[in-house]
C-alpha positions as CSV (number, residue, x, y, z in Angstrom):
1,X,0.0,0.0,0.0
2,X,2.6,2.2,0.9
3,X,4.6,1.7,-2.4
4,X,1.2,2.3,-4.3
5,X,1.1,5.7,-2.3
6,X,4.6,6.6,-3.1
7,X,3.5,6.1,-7.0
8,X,0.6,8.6,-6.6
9,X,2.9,11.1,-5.2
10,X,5.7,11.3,-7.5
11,X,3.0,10.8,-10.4
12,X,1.0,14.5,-9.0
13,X,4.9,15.9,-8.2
14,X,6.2,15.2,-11.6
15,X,3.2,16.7,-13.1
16,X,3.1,19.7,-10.8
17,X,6.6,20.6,-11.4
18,X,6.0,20.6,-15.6
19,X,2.7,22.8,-14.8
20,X,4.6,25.1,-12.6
21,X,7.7,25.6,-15.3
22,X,5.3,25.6,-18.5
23,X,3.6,28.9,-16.8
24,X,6.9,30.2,-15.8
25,X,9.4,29.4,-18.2
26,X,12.3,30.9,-16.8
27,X,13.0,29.3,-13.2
28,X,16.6,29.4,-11.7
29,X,16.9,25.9,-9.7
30,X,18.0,27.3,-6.2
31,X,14.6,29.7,-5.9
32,X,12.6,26.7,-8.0
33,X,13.5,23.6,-5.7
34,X,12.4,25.8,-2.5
35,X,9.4,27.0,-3.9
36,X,7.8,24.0,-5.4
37,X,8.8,22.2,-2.3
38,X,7.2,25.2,0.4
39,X,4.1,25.0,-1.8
40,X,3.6,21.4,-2.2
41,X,4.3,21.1,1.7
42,X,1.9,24.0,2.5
43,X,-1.1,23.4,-0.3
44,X,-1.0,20.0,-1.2
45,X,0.9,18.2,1.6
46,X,2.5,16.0,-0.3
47,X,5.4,15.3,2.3
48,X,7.9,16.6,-0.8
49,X,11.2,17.6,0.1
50,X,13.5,20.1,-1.4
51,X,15.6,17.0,-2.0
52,X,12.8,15.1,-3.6
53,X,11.9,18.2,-5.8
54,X,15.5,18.3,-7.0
55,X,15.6,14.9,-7.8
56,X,12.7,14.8,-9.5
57,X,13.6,18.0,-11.7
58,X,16.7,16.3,-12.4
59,X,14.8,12.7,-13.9
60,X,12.9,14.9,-15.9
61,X,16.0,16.3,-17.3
62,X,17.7,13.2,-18.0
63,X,14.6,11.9,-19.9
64,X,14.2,15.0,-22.1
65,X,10.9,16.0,-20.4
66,X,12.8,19.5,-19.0
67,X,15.1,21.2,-21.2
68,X,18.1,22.4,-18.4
69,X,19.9,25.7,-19.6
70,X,22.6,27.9,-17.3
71,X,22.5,31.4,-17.1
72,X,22.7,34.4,-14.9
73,X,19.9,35.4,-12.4
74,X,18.1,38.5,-12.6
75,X,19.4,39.1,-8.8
76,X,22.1,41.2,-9.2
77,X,22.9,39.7,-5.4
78,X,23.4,36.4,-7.1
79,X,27.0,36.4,-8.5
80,X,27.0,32.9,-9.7
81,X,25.2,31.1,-12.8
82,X,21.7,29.2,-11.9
83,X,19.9,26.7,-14.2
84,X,16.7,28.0,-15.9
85,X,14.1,25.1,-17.2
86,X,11.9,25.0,-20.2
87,X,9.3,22.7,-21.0
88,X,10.5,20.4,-23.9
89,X,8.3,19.0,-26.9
90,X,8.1,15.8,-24.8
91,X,7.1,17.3,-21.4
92,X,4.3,19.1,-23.3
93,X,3.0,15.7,-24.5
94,X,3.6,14.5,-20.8
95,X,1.5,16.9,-19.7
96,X,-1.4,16.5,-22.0
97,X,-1.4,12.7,-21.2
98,X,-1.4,13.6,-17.6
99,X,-4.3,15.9,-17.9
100,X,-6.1,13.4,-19.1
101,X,-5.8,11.1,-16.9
102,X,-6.1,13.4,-14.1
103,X,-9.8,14.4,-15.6
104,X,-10.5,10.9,-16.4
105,X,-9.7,9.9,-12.5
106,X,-12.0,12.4,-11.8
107,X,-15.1,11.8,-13.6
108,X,-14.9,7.8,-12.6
109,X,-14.7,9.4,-8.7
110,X,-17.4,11.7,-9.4
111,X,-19.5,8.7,-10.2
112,X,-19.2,6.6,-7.1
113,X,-22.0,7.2,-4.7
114,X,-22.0,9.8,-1.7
């Protein structure tokens, strides 16, 4: 049960991280990893983990879901280069898959009785 848990959780984090950096494009990875982990932990209490957040973005960088680019932050108090994430061809598909599954989920739970 526990394992079947775990699933669900990195299912709803992988597809809350590529909904979070498809309407922000742009996202260093220090600011990111803190911010999708304080709102997972304070909306959704998912019990996610800055670590689990980075490790997650990084799986969806190695299989070409997240497209991983360095630059240099807008914070001129930031004096070193931070990663920046785009959504790739393949993480848009991802996330069109997921969206359906999500609504389909929904409608069969709609339809058990009260």
């Amino acid at each position: 049960m526990e394992k079947e848990l775990s699933n669900i959780r990195l299912g709803f984090l992988t597809f809350y991280i590529l909904k979070y950096v498809e309407k922000k494009p742009e996202v260093g990875m220090a600011p990111f990893s803190a911010l999708i982990a304080q709102e997972i932990e304070e909306k959704n209490q998912l019990g996610a983990g800055k670590s689990l957040v980075f490790s997650r973005v990084n799986s969806l960088c190695d299989s070409g879901h997240l497209i991983p680019k360095w630059g240099v932050s807008s914070n001129p108090r930031v004096k070193k280069k931070v990663k920046f994430f785009s959504i790739s061809v393949k993480g848009k598909k991802l996330i069109k898959q997921l969206e359906k599954e999500q609504k389909r989920i929904s409608d069969v739970l709609s339809k058990l009785p009260a």
